[in-house]
N, CA and C of each residue as an Amber inpcrd file, in Angstrom:
protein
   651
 175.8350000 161.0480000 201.1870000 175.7870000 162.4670000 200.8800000
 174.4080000 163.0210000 201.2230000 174.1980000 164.0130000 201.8500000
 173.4770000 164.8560000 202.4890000 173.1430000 166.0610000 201.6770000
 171.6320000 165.9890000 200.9120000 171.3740000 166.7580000 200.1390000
 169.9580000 167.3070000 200.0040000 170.0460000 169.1430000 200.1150000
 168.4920000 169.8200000 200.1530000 168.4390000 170.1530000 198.8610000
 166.4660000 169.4480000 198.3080000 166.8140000 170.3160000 196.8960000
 165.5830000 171.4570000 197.5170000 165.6790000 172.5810000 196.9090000
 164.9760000 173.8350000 196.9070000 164.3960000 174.2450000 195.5520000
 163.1700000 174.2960000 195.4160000 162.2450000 174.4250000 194.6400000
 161.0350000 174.3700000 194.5600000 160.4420000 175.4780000 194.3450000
 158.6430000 175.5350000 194.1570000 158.1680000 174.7700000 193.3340000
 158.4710000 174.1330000 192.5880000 157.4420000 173.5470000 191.5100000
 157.3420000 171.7240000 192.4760000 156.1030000 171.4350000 192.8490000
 156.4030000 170.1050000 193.7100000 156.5150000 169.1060000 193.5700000
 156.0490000 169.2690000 191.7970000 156.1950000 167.7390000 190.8810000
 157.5630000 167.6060000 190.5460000 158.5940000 168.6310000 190.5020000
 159.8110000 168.4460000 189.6080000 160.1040000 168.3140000 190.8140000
 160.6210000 169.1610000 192.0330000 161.3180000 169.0140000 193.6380000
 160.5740000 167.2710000 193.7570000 159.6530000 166.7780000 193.3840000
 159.7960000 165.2250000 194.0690000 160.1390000 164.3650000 193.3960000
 160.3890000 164.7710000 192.0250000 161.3500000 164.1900000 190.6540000
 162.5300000 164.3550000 190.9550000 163.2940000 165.0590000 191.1360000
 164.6850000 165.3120000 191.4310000 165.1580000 164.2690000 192.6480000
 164.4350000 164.2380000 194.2500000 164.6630000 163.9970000 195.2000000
 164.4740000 162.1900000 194.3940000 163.8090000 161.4310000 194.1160000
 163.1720000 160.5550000 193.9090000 164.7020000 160.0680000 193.2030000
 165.0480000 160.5240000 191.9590000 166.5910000 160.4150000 191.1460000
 167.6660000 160.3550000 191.9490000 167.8390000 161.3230000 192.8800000
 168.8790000 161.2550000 193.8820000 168.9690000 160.3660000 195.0950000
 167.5370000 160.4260000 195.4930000 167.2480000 158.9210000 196.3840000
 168.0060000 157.2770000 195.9540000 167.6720000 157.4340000 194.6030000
 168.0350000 155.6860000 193.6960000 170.0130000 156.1160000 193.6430000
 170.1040000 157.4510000 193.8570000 171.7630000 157.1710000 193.3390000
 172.3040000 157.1340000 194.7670000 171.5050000 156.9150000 195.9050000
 171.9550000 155.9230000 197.2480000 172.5560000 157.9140000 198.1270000
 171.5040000 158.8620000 197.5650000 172.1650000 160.4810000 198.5500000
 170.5700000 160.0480000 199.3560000 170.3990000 160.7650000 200.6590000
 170.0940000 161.3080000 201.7160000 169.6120000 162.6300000 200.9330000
 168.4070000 162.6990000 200.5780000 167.5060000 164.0160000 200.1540000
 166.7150000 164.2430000 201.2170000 166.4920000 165.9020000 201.3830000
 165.7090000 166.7070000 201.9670000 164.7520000 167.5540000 201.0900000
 163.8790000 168.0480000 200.8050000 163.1680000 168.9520000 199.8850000
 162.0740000 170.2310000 200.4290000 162.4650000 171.0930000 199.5920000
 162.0520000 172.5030000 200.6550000 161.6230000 173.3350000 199.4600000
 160.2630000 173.8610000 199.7420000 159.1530000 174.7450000 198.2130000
 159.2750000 176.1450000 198.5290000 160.1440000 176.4290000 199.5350000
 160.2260000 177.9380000 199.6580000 161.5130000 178.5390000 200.2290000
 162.1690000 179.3650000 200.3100000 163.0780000 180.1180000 200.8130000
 163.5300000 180.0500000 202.4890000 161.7020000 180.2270000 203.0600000
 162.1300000 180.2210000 204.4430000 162.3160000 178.9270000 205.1180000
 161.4360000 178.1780000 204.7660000 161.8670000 176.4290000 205.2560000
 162.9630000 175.9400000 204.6950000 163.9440000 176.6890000 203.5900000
 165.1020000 176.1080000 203.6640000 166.2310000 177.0160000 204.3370000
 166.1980000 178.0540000 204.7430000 166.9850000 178.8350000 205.4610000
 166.9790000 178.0220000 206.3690000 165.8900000 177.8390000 207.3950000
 165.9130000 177.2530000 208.6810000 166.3760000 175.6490000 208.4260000
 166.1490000 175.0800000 207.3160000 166.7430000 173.5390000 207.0590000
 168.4970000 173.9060000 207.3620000 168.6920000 174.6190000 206.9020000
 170.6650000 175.0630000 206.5360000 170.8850000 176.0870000 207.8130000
 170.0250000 175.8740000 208.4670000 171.1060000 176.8050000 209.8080000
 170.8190000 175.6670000 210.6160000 170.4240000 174.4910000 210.4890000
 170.5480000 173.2600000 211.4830000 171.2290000 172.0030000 211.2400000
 171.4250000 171.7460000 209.9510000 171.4630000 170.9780000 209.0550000
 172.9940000 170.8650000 208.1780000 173.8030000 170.3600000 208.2510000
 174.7420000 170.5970000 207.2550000 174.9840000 169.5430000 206.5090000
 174.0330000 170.0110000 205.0000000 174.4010000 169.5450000 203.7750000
 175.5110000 169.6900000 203.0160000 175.6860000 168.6310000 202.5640000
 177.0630000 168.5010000 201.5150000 176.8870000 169.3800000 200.3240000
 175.2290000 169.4950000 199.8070000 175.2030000 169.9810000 198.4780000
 173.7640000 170.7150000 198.3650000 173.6690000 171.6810000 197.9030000
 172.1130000 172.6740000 198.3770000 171.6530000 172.4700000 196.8180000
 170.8190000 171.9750000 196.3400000 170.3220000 172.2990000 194.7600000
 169.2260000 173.1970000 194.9320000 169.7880000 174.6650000 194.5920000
 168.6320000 176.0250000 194.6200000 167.8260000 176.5540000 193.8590000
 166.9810000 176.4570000 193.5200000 165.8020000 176.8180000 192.6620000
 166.0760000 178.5600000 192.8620000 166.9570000 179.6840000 191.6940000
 166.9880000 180.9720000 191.7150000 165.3460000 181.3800000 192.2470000
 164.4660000 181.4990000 191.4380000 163.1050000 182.0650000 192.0000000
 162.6400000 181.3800000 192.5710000 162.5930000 181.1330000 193.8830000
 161.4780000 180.8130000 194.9570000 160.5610000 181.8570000 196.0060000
 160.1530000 181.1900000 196.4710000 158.8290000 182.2880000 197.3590000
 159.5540000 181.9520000 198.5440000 159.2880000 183.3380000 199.2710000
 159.3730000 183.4590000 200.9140000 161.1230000 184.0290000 200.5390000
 162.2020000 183.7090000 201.6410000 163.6480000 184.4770000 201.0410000
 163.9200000 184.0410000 199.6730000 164.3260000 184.9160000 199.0230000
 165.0350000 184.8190000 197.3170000 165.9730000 183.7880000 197.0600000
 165.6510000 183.4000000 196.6360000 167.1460000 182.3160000 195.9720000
 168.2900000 183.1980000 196.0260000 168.7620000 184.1750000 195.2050000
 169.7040000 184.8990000 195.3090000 170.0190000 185.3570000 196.8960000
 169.1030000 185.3730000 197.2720000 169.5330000 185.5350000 198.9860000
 170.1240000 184.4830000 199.8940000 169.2890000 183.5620000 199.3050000
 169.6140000 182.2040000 200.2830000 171.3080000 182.0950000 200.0830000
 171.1580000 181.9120000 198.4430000 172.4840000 181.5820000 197.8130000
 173.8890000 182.3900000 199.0220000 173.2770000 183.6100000 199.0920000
 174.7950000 184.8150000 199.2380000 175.0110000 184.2530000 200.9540000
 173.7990000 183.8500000 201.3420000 173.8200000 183.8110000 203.0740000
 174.8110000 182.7820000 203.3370000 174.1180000 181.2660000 202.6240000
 175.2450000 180.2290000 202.6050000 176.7460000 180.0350000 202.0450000
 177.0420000 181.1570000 201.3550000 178.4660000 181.4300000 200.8310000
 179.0510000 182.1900000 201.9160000 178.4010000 182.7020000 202.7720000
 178.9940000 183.9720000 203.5070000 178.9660000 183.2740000 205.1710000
 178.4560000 181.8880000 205.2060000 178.2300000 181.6370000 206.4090000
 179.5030000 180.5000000 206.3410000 180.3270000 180.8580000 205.5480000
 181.8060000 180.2300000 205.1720000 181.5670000 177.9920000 205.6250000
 180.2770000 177.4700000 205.2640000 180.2800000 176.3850000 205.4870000
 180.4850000 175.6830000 204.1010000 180.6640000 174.2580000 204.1500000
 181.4700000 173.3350000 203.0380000 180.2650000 173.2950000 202.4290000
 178.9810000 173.4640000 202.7140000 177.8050000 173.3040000 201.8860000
 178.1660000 173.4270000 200.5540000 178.0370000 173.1080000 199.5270000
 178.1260000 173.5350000 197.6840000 176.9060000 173.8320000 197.5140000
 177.1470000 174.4110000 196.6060000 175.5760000 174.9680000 195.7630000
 175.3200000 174.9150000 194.5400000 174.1300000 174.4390000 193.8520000
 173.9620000 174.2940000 192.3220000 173.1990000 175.2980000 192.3600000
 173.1520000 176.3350000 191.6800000 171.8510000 177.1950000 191.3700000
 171.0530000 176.7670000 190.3120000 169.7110000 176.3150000 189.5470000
 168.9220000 175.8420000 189.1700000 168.2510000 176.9860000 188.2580000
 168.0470000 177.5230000 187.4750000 167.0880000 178.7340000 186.8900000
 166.2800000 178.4740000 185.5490000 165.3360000 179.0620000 185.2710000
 164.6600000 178.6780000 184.2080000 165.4350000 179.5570000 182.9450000
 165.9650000 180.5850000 183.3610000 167.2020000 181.4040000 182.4710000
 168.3100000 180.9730000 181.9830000 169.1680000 180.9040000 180.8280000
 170.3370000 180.4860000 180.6590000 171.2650000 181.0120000 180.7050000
 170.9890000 182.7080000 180.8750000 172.2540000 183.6060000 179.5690000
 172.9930000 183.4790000 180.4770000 174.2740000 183.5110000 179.7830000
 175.4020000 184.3860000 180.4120000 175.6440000 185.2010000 181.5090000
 174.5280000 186.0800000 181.6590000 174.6360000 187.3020000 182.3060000
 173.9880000 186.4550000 183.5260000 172.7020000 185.6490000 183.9050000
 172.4090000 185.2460000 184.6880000 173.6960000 184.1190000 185.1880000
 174.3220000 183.4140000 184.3650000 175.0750000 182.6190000 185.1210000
 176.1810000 183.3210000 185.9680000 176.5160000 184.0880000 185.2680000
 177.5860000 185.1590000 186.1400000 177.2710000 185.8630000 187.3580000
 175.8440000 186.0570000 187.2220000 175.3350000 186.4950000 188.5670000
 175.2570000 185.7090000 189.5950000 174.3840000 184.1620000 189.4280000
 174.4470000 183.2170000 190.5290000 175.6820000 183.2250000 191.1720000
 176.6970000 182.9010000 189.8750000 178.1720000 182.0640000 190.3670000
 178.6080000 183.5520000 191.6050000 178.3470000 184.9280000 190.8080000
 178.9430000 185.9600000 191.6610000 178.5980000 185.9750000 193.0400000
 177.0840000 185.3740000 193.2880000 176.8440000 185.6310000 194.9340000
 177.1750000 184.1300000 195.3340000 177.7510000 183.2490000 195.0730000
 178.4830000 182.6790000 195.6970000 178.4790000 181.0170000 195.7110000
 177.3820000 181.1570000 194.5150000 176.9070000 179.7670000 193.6880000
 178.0900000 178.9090000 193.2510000 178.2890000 177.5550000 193.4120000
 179.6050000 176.6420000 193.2420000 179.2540000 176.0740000 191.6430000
 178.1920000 175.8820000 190.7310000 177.6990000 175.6000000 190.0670000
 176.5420000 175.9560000 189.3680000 175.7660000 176.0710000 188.3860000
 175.2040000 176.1700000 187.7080000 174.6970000 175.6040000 186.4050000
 173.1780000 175.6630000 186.5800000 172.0430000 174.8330000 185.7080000
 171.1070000 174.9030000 185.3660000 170.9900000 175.6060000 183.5520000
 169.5390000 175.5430000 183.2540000 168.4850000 174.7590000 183.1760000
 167.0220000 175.0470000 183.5720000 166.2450000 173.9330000 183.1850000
 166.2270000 174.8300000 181.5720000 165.7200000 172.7340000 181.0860000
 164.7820000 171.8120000 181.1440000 166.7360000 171.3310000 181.6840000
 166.7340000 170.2830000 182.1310000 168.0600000 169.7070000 182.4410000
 167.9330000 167.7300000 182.3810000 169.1840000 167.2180000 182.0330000
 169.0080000 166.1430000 181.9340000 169.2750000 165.6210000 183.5300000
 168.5310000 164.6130000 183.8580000 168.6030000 164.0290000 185.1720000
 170.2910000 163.6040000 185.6810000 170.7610000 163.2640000 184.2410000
 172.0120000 162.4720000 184.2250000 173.0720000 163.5840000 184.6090000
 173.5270000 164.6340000 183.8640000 174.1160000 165.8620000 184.2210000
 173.7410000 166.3870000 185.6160000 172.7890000 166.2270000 185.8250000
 172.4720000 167.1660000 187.4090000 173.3460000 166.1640000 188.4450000
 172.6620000 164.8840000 188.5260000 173.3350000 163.6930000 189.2990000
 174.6290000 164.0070000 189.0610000 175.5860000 163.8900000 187.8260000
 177.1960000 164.3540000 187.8150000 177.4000000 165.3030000 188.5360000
 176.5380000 166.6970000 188.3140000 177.3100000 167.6610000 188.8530000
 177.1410000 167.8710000 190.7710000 175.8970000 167.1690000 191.2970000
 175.6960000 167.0680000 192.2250000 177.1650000 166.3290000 192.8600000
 177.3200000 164.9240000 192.2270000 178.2000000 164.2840000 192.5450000
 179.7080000 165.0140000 193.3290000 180.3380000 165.6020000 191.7880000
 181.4250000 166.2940000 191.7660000 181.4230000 167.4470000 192.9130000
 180.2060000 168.2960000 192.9910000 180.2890000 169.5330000 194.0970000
 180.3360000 168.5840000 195.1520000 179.7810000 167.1920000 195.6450000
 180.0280000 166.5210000 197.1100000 181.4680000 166.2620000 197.1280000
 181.8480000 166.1700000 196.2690000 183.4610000 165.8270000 196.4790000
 184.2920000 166.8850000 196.8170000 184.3200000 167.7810000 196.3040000
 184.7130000 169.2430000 196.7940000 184.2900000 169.5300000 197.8710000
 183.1080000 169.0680000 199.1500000 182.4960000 169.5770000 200.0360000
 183.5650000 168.5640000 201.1340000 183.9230000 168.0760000 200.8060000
 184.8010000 166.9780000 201.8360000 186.4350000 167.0120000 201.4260000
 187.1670000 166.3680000 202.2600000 188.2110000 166.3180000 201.8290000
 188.6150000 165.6780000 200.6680000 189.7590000 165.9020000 199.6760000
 189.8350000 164.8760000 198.8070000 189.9880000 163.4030000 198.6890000
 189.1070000 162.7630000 198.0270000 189.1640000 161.1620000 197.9210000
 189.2870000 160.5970000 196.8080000 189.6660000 159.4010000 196.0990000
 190.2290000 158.7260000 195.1710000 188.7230000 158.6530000 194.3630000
 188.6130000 158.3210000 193.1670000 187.0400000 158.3940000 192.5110000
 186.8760000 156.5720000 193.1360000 187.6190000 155.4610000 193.2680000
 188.0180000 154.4820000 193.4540000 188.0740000 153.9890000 194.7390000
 187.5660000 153.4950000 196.0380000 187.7440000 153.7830000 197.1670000
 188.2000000 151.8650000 197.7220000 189.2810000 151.8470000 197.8190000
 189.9400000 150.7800000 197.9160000 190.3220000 150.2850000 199.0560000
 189.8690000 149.0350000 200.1520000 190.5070000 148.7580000 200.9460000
 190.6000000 147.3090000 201.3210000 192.1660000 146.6370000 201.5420000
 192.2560000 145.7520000 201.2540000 191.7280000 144.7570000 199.7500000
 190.8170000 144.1010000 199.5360000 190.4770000 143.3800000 198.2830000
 188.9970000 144.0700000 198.1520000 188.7560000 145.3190000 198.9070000
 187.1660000 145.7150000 198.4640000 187.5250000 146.7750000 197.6500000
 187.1660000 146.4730000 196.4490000 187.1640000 148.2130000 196.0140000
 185.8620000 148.6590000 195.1460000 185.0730000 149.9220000 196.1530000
 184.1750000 150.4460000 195.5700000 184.1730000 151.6050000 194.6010000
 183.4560000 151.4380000 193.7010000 183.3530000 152.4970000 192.6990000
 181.8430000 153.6360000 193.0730000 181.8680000 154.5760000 193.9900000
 180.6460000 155.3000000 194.0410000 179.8770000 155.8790000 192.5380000
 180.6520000 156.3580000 192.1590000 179.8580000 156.6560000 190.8140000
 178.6310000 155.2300000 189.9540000 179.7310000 154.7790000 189.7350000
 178.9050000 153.1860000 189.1840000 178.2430000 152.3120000 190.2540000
 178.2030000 152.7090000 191.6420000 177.6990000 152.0430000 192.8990000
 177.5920000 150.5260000 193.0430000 179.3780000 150.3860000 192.6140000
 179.7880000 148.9260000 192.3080000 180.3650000 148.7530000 193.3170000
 180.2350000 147.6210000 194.1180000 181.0900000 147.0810000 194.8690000
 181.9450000 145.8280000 195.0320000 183.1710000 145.4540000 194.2610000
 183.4430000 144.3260000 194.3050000 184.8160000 143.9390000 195.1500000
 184.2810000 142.8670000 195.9320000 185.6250000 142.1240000 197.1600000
 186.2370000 140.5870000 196.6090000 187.3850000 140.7430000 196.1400000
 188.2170000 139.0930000 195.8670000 187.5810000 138.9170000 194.5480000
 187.6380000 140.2630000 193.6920000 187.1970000 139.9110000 192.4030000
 185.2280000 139.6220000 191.8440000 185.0220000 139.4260000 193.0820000
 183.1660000 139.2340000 192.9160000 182.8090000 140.3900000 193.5650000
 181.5810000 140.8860000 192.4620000 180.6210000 141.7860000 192.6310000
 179.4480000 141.6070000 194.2060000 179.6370000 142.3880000 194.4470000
 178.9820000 142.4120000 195.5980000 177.2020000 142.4350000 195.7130000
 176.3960000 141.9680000 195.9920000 174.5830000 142.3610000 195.7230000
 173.9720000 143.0200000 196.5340000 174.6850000 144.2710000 196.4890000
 174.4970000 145.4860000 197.7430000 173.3450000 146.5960000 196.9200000
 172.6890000 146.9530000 198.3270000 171.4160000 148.1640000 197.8930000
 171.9990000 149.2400000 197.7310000 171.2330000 150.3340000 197.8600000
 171.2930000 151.8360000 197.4060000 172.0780000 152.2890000 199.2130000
 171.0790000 151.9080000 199.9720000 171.7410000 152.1470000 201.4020000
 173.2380000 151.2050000 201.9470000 173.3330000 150.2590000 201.3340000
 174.0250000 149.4750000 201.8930000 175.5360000 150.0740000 201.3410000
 175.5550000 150.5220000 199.7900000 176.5170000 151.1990000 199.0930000
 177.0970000 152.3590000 199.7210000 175.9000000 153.1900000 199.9970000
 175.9770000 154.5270000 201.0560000 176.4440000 154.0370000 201.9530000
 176.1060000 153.1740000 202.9690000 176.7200000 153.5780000 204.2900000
 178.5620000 152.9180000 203.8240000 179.0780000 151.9840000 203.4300000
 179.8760000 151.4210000 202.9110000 180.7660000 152.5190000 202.4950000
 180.1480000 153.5580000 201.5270000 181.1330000 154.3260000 201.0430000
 181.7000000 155.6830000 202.1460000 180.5460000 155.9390000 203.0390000
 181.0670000 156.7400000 204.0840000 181.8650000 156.1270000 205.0810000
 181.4110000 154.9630000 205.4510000 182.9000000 154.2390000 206.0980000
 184.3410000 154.1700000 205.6990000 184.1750000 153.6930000 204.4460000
 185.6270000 153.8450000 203.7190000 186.1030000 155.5930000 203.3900000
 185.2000000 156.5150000 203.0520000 185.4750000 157.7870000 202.9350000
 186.3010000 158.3530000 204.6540000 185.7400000 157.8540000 205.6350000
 186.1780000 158.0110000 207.2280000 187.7590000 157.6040000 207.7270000
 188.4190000 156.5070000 206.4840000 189.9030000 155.9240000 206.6930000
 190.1550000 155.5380000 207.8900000 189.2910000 154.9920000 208.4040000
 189.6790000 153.9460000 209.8440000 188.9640000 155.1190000 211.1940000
 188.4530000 156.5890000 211.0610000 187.6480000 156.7980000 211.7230000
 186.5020000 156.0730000 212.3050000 186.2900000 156.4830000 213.4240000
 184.4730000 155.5350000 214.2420000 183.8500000 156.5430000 213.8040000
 182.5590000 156.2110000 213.1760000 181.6210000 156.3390000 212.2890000
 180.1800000 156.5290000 213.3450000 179.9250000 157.0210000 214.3530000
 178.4860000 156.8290000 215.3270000 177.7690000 156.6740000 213.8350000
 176.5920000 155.4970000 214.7160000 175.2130000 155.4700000 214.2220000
 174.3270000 156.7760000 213.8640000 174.8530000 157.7130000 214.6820000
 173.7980000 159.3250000 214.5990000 174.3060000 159.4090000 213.2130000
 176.0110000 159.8770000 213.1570000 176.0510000 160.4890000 211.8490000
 175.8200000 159.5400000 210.6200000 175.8020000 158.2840000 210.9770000
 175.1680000 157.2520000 209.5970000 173.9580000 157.5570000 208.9980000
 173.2820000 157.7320000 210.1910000 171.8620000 157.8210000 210.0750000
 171.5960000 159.6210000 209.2250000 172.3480000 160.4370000 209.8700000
 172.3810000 161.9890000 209.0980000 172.4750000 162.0440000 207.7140000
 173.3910000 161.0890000 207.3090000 174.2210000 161.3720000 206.1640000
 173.7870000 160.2140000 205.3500000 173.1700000 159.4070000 205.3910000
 172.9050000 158.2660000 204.7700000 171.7930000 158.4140000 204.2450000
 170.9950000 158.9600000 205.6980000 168.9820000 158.8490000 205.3250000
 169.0440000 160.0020000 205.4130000 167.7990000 160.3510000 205.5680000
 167.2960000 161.9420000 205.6100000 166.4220000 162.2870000 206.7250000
 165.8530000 163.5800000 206.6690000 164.4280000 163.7280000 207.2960000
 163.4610000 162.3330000 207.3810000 163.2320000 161.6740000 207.3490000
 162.3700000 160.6010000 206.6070000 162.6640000 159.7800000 207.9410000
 164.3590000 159.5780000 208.0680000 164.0710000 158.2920000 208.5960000
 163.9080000 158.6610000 210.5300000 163.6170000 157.5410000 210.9050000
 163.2610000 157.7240000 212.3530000 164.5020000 157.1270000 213.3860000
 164.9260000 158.4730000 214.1240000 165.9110000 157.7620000 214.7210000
 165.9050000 156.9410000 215.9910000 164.3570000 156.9000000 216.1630000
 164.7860000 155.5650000 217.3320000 164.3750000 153.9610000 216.6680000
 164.8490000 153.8740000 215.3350000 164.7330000 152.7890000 214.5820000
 166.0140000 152.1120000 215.2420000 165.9530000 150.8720000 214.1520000
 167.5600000 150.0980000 214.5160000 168.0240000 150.1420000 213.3800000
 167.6690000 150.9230000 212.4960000 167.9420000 150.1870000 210.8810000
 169.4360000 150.5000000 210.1370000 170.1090000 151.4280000 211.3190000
 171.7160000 151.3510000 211.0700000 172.6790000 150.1210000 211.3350000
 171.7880000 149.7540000 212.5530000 172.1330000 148.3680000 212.4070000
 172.0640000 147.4120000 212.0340000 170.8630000 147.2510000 211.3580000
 170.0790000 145.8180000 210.6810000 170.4430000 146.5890000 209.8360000
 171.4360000 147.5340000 208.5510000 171.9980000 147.7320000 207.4860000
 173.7120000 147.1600000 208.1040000 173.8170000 147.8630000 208.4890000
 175.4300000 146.8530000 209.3980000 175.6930000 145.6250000 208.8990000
 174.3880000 145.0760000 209.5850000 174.3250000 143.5330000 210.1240000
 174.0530000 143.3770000 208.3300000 173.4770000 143.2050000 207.7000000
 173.1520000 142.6340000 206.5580000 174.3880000 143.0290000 205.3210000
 175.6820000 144.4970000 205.4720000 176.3030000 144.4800000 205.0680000
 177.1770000 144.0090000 205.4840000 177.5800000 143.6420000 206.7850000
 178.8780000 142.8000000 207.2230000 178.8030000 141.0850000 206.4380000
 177.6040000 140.1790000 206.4790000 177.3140000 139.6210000 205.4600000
 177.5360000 139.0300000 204.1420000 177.1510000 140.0870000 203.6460000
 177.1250000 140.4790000 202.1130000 178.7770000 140.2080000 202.0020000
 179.4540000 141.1910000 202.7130000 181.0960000 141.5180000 202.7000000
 181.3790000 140.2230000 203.1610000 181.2060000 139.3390000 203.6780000
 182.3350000 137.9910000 203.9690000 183.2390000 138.0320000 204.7370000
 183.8240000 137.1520000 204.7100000 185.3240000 137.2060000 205.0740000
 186.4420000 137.1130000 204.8320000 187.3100000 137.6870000 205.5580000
 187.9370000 137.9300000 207.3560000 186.7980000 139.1500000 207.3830000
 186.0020000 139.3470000 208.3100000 185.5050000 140.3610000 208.3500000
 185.7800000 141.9260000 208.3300000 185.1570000 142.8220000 207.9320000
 185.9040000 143.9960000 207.6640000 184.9770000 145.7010000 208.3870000
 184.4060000 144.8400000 209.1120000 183.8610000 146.2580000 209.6630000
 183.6970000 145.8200000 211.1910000 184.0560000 146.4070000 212.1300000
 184.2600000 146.5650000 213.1530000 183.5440000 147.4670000 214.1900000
 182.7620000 146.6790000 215.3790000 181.9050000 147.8580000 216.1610000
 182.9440000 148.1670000 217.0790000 182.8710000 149.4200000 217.4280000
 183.1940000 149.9580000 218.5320000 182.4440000 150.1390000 219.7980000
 182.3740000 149.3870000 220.9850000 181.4020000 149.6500000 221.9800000
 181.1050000 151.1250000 222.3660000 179.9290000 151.3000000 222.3390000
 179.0220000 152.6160000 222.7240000 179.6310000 153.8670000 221.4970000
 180.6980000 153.6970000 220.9190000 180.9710000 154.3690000 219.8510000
 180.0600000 154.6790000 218.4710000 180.4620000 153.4150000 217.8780000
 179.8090000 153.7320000 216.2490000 180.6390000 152.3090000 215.7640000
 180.9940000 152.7290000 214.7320000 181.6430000 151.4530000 213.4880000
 182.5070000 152.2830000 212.8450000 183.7980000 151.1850000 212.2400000
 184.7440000 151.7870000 211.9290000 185.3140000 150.7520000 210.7110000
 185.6290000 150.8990000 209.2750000 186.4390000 149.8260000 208.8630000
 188.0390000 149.7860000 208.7830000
């Protein structure tokens, strides 16, 4: 999952990203309005977490642009306000969710979660194939009854394969949707994650390259 958080304050925006990093999402992070406009007209995130007051375009602006630019993006709006009247406003310009601070880390991660699921087609909370069945929420993976000793990335790429149902998977979009800004794409490390989850997984083997394609399970 592919996720910008938006927010001025730079200690909490690298607190948030840091939480969402360990729950195995692909974070981006942006302290103003206009570096995330231009992040989301190139970029398509699964889930925007918007800080209402920011500097440079308005939160409330950003918010209405990305509702109106009819993409699967979701949106949490974020505000230091609680009432009523403010939540009705976010949700009105086109906000999928809503969240006061001070906020628990644990609730944000849920609701982040749930809006990625809505941003894609529908999928089972349970993602089952053959004797593997992963649990994304609990970022459990167990095949033939044993738990699997898989990372934060290894879970991620795993669960977008199985989310794909026998689709080829290119390395580009692994690398989009898995990592972030951060990572470098003339690395190999989609593959040396491949290679170390094909592995892990055993056998009969269960992930499959496609020449000059991508991977597919």
């Amino acid at each position: 999952m592919r996720v910008l958080v938006v927010e001025d304050q730079v200690d909490l925006a690298e607190s948030v990203a840091r939480v969402l990093r360990r729950e195995g999402m692909a974070v981006d992070v942006s302290h103003d309005g206009d570096d995330a406009q231009e992040r989301v007209s190139v970029i398509d995130y699964d889930v925007v977490v918007l800080d209402r007051d920011i500097p440079g375009v308005h939160g409330d602006d950003l918010c209405a642009q990305i509702a109106a630019d009819g993409r699967r993006t979701r949106l949490l709006m974020l505000t230091a306000s609680g009432t009523t009247a403010d939540r009705v406003a976010g949700l009105s310009l086109g906000a999928d969710d809503y969240l006061p601070k001070p906020f628990a880390y644990a609730e944000l991660v849920a609701r982040i979660r749930a809006l990625g699921r809505r941003a894609h087609p529908p999928a089972p909370p349970i993602l089952v194939h053959g004797d593997l069945r992963l649990d994304p929420a609990q970022r459990v993976a167990i095949r033939g009854g044993m738990r699997l000793p898989l990372t934060t990335k290894e879970l991620a790429v795993l669960e977008h394969l199985l989310t794909a149902r026998g689709r080829v998977v290119s390395a580009e979009e692994l690398l989009e949707r898995v990592w972030d800004e951060q990572a470098d794409p003339f690395t190999t490390t989609v593959k040396a994650t491949i290679n170390r989850l094909r592995s892990k997984l055993g056998q009969p083997p269960m992930i499959e390259t496609v020449p000059r394609e991508g991977y597919r399970i």
